[in-house]
C-alpha positions in Angstrom: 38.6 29.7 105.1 40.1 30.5 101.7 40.3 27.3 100.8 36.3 26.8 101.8 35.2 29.5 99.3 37.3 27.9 96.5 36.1 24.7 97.0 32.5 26.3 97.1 33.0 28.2 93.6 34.7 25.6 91.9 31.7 23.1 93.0 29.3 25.5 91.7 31.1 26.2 88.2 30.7 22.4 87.6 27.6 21.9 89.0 26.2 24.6 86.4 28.4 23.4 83.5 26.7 19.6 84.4 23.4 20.7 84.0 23.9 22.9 80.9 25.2 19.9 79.4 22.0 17.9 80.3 19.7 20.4 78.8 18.5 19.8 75.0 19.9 21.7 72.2 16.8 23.5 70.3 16.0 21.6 67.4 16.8 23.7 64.4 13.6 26.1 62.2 12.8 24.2 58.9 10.8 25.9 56.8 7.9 23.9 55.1 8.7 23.3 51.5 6.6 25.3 49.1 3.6 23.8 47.6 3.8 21.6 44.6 0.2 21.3 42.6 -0.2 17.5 42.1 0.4 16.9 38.4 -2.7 17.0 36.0 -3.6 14.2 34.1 -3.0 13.9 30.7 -5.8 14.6 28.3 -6.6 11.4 26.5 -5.8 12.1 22.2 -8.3 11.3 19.6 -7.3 10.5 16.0 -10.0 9.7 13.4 -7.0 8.4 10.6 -7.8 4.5 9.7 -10.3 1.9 8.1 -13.8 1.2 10.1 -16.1 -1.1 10.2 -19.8 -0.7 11.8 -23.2 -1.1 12.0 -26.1 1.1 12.1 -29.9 1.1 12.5 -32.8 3.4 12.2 -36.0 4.8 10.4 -36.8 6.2 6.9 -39.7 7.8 4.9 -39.6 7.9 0.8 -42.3 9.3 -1.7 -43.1 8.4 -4.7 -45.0 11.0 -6.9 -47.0 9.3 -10.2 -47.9 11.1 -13.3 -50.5 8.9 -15.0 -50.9 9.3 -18.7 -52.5 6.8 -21.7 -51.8 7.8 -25.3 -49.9 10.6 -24.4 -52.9 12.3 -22.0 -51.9 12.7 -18.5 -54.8 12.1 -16.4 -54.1 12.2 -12.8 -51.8 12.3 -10.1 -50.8 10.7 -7.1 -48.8 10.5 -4.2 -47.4 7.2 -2.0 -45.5 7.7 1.0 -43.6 4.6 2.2 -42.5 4.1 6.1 -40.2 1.6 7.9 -37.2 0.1 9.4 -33.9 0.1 8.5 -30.7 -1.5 9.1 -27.3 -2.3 7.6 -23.6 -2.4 7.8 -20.9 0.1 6.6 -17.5 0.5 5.9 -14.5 3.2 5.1 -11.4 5.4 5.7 -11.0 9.0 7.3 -7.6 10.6 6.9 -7.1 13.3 9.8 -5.2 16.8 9.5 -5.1 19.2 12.3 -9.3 19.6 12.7 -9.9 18.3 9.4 -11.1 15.1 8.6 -11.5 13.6 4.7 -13.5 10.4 4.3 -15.0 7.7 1.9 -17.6 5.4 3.2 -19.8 2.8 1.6 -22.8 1.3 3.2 -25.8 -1.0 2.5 -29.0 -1.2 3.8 -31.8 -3.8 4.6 -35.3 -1.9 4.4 -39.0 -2.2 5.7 -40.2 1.1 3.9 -43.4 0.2 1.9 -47.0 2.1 1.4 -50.0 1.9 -0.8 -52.8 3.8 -2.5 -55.7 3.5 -5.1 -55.0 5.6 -8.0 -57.2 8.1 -9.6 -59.4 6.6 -12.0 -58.8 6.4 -16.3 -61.6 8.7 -17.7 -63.5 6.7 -20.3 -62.4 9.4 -23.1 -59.3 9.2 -22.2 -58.8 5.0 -21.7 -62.1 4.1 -24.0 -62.9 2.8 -20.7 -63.0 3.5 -17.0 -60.4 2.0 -15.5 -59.2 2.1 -11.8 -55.7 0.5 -10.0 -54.3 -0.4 -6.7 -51.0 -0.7 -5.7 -48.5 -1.4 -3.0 -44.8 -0.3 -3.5 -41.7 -1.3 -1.1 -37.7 -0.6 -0.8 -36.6 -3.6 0.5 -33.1 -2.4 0.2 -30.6 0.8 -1.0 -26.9 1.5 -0.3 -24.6 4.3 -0.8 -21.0 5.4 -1.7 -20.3 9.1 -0.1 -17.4 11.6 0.2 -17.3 12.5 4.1 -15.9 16.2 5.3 -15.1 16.6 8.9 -13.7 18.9 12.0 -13.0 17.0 14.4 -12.4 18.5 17.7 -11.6 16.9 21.5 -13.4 13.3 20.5 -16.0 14.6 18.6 -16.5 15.0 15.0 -19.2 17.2 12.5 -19.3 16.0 9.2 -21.1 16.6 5.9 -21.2 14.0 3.4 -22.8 13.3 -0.1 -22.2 11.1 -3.3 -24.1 8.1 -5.0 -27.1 6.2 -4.1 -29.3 3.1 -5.7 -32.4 1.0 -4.2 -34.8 -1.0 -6.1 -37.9 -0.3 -6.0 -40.8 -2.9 -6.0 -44.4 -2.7 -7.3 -47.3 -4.8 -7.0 -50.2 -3.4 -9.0 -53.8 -4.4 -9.8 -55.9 -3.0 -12.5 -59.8 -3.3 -12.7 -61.8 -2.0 -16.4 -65.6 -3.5 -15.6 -66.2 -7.0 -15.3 -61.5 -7.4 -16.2 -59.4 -7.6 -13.3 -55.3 -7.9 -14.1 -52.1 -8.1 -11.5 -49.0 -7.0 -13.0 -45.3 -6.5 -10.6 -42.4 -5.0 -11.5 -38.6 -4.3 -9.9 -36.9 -1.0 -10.6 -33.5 -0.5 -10.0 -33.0 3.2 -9.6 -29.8 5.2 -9.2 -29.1 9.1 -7.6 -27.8 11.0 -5.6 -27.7 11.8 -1.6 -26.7 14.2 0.7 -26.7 14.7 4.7 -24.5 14.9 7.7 -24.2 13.7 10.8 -21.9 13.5 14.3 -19.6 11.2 15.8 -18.0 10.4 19.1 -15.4 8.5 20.3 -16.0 6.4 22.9 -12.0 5.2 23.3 -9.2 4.6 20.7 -10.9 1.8 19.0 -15.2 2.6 19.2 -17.2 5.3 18.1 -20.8 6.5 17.7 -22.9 8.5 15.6 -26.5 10.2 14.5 -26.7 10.8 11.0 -29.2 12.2 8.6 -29.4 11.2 4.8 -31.7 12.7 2.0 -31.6 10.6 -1.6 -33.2 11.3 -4.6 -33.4 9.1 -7.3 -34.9 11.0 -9.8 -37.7 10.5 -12.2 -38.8 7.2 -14.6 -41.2 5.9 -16.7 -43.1 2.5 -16.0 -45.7 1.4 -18.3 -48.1 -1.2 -17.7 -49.6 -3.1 -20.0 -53.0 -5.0 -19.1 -54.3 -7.6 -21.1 -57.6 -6.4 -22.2 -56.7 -2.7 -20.9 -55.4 0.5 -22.5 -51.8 0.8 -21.5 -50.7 3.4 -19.0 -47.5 4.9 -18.2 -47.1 5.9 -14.8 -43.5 8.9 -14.5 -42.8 7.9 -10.9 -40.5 10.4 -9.0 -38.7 8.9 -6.0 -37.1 10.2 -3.2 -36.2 8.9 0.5 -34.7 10.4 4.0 -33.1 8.6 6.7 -32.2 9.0 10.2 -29.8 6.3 11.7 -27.7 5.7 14.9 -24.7 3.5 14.9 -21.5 2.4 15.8 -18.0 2.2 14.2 -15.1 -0.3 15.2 -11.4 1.6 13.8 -8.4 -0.6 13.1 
């Protein structure tokens, strides 16, 4: 009987141990691993330091203001306002520090701008006789050379910029005293001065793009004309022109 109930324990001790032994071990607690922000990407970096080349295109409006005189006697005034087209080429260097950006640039210009009036007619004290005159004026081209000032910030750029400017300015004029009729032309070169601003964006390392505003003056001159048959007039002609232009610059 003994031997029955050790037979029956032993039996169950292994039986037990058997089917411990086929039971899976718990698989061990990982915690998750702590969040990592995905990294940012990197913000893309601007400099404005190196030569340029572009092109540009845009509109324009100049005034001329006349002083008529003969033999010293001013006798009237006058007023011609010249509209067109523009477009031209430029070229220059910007040296970048921090925000600040120093500059030269040159351009030149192709023009459309050209108006016309009648002018006020020559009292007969004044010119022995009454005399009247038409004419048509035209800038068929100008160019600068300017000093640029800059902060440049994040791909964009403000700017001021001012130095030297010269056009030539055209005039076709004809000049009627009673039964005399007389065409005369002449080409003025004129030189002055200009000063604007304007913006600028880069588009990647290499292009940019601007707006840009330009006002020029180019002072005051004498042009006398002398008609055959006429009393001679002098005409002080005062001349001044604005711009507005868009472009775009390619940087080496």
């Amino acid at each position: 009987m003994r031997r029955i109930l050790l037979a029956v324990v032993l039996f169950s001790i292994c039986t037990d141990a058997a089917l411990a032994a086929k039971r899976k071990r718990p698989v061990p607690y990982v915690p998750p691993p702590e969040y990592v922000a995905p990294p940012m990407p990197m913000r893309p970096v601007y400099n404005w330091t190196g030569f340029y080349v572009g092109a540009n295109v845009g509109g324009g409006w100049s005034t001329t203001k006349s002083d008529f005189s003969a033999g010293g006697v001013t006798f009237a005034n006058a007023t011609n306002s010249l509209t067109g087209v523009i477009g031209g080429g430029q070229i220059g260097y910007n040296w970048q520090n921090g925000p600040s950006v120093i500059g030269v640039e040159a351009d030149f210009q192709a023009s459309s701008l050209k108006g016309s009036l009648s002018a006020p007619t020559c009292p007969v004290p004044t010119c022995a006789v009454a005399t009247s005159a038409t004419y048509s004026q035209k800038l068929p081209w100008f160019g600068t050379v300017r000093g640029r000032l800059g902060y440049a910030q994040d791909g964009w750029m403000a700017y001021v910029t001012g130095g030297y400017a010269y056009t030539r300015l055209n005039t076709d004029a004809t000049a009627t005293a009673g039964a005399t009729t007389v065409s005369v032309s002449g080409n003025d070169f004129r030189s002055g001065w200009t000063l604007g601003g304007g913006m600028e964006v880069m588009l990647d390392r290499n292009w940019s793009a601007k707006v840009e505003y330009l006002y020029m003056d180019f002072g005051s001159r004498n042009v006398t004309w002398a008609f055959t048959g006429l009393p001679t007039i002098t005409d002080r002609i005062r001349l001044n022109e604005n711009v507005v232009r868009a472009g775009v610059n390619y940087k080496f």
